[in-house]
C-alpha positions, 0 to 999 in steps of 0.5 A, a space after each residue: 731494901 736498906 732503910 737509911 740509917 740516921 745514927 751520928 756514926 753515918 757518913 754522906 761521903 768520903 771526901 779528902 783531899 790527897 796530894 800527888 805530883 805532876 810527872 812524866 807519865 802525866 803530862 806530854 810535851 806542852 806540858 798538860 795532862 794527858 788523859 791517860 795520867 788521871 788514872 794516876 793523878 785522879 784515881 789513886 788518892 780515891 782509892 787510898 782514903 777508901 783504905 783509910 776511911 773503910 778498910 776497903 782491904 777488909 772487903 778485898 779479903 771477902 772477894 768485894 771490890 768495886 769495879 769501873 764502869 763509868 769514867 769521864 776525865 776533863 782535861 783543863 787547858 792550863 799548863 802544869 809545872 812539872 815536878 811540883 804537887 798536884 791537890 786532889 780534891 775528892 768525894 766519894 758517895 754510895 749510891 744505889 741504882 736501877 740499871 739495864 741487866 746487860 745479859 738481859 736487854 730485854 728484861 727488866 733492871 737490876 739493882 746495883 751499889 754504886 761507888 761515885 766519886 767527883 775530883 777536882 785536881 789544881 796545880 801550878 801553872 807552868 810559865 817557863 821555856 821548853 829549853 828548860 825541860 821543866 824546870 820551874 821554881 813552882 812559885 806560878 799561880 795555882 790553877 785547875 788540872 782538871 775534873 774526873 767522874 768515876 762510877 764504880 760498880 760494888 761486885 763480887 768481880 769473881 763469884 760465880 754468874 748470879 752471885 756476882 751482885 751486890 745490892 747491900 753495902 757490906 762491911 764498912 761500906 754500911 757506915 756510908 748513907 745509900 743515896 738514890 741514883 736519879 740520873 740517866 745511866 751512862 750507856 754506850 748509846 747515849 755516848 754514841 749519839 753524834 751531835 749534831 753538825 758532825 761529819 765522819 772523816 774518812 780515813 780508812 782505818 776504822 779497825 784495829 786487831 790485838 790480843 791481850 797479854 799478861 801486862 794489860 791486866 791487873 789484880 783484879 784478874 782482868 784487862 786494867 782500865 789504863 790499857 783501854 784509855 791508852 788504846 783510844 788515845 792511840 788509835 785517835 792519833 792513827 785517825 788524825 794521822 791518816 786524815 792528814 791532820 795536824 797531829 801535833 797540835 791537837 789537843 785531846 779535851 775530853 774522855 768519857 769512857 763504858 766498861 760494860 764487859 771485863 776483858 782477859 789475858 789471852 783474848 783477841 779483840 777488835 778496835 772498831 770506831 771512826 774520827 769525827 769532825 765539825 769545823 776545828 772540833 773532834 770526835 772519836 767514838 770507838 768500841 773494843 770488841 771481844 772475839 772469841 771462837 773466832 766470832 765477834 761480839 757485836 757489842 763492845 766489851 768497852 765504849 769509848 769517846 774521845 772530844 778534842 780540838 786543833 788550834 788555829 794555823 799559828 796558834 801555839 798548840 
């Protein structure tokens, strides 16, 4: 294992303040971000110091990225201008961990090099009217866009099985301090437990049957993280739908999402999870399932749960 080096040249962490703006992508009409927008808004400016700070490029090159595994994405209740800059504060730190070997449940842990990065975005609030599509002199008050976790697994997401992990921090990834992961690790079954008070909304749509394509993936050479984001915010507005509830109106909160499994171009899969509700609050716990040879995983490739609100009769949505 490393020794932690104590040179001047060590960095605790990589942390900046990037600049993006709020556009159509990011917001939807009541002009609050959307979860599907962090993937823009929260994660670029991360990655674009990584370049900057690391010549994460230089790792690219020798097959080394670092791959989602974790992200949760909390949605602020303000309404943001449009068109007008987004701050993006972040740190990025190196982590080392002992996680479960998923291709070995009962084995022991594994040790992996994490990538974890905290982002707090602001922007300004939007205080105009609808009719003006978004025209805003951008002169309102700042306040939060929201606050993004994301925790990446260093990897070699090409090499061979058993040459895939990375358990030194190659290149200049070693001018970062290797911290201690001492929290629980996120896994699909701590996401999975219900809290209590919490009851499933029959709706009759618990499955969802695609196929992957050429433009779900990426450059990494599998499905991108924004395909699934998206995948779970629709199939929750099927089950707000069929539940006959006021899908207009409610508010998405909170995304926390586990990647456990890459998925491929070509791949057929299922959507599996269910809508639950405990007074105006709810809850969609959802798995994407890989099939191959006909045959269903058991175990979701990917794990995700959405937490979000309706408002009150007469309240503005």
């Amino acid at each position: 294992m490393q020794t932690p080096d104590t040179t001047e040249d060590m960095l605790d962490s990589l942390a900046d303040t990037g600049r993006a703006v709020a556009s159509f992508e990011h917001l939807d009409q009541t002009y609050r971000l959307k979860l599907r927008g962090f993937v823009d808004l929260a994660m670029t400016p991360v990655f674009v110091n990584l370049h900057r700070q690391v010549d994460y490029f230089a790792l690219r090159r020798e097959g080394i990225t670092a791959v989602m595994y974790f992200l949760d994405f909390q949605a602020a209740p303000d309404k943001l201008v449009f068109g007008r800059p987004v701050a993006v504060h972040h740190d990025t730190r190196l982590y080392r961990a002992r996680t479960p070997d998923f291709r070995r449940p009962a084995g022991p842990p594994v040790e992996r090099l994490l990538l974890v990065s905290e982002v707090e975005m602001r922007g300004r609030a939007w205080q105009g009217a609808t009719e003006t599509l978004g025209f805003d002199a951008g002169e309102s008050p700042e306040v939060s866009a929201g606050r993004a976790r994301l925790l990446q697994v260093v990897t070699r997401p090409l090499a061979p099985a058993g040459g895939r992990r990375i358990t030194e921090p190659p290149g200049q990834l070693a001018r970062l301090r290797v911290h201690p992961w001492d929290e629980p690790y996120p896994t699909e079954a701590h996401l999975g437990e219900l809290p209590e008070g919490f009851a499933a909304v029959d709706t009759g749509l618990a499955t969802e049957h695609g196929v992957w394509g050429l433009p779900n993936t990426d450059i990494n050479q599998h499905v991108n993280t924004l395909e699934f984001i998206m995948g779970l915010e629709n199939h929750l507005s099927r089950q707000l739908h069929a539940a006959g509830l006021p899908l207009a109106r409610h508010r998405t909160l909170r995304g926390r999402m586990v990647f456990r499994k890459p998925s491929f171009a070509g791949e057929p899969y299922v959507l599996r999870g269910g809508l639950f509700r405990r007074g105006a609050a709810t809850r969609l716990q959802a798995g994407f399932h890989r099939v191959r040879d006909g045959a269903e995983d058991a175990a979701p490739a990917v794990f995700g749960l959405l937490e979000g609100l309706l408002p009150d009769e007469g309240e503005a949505p």
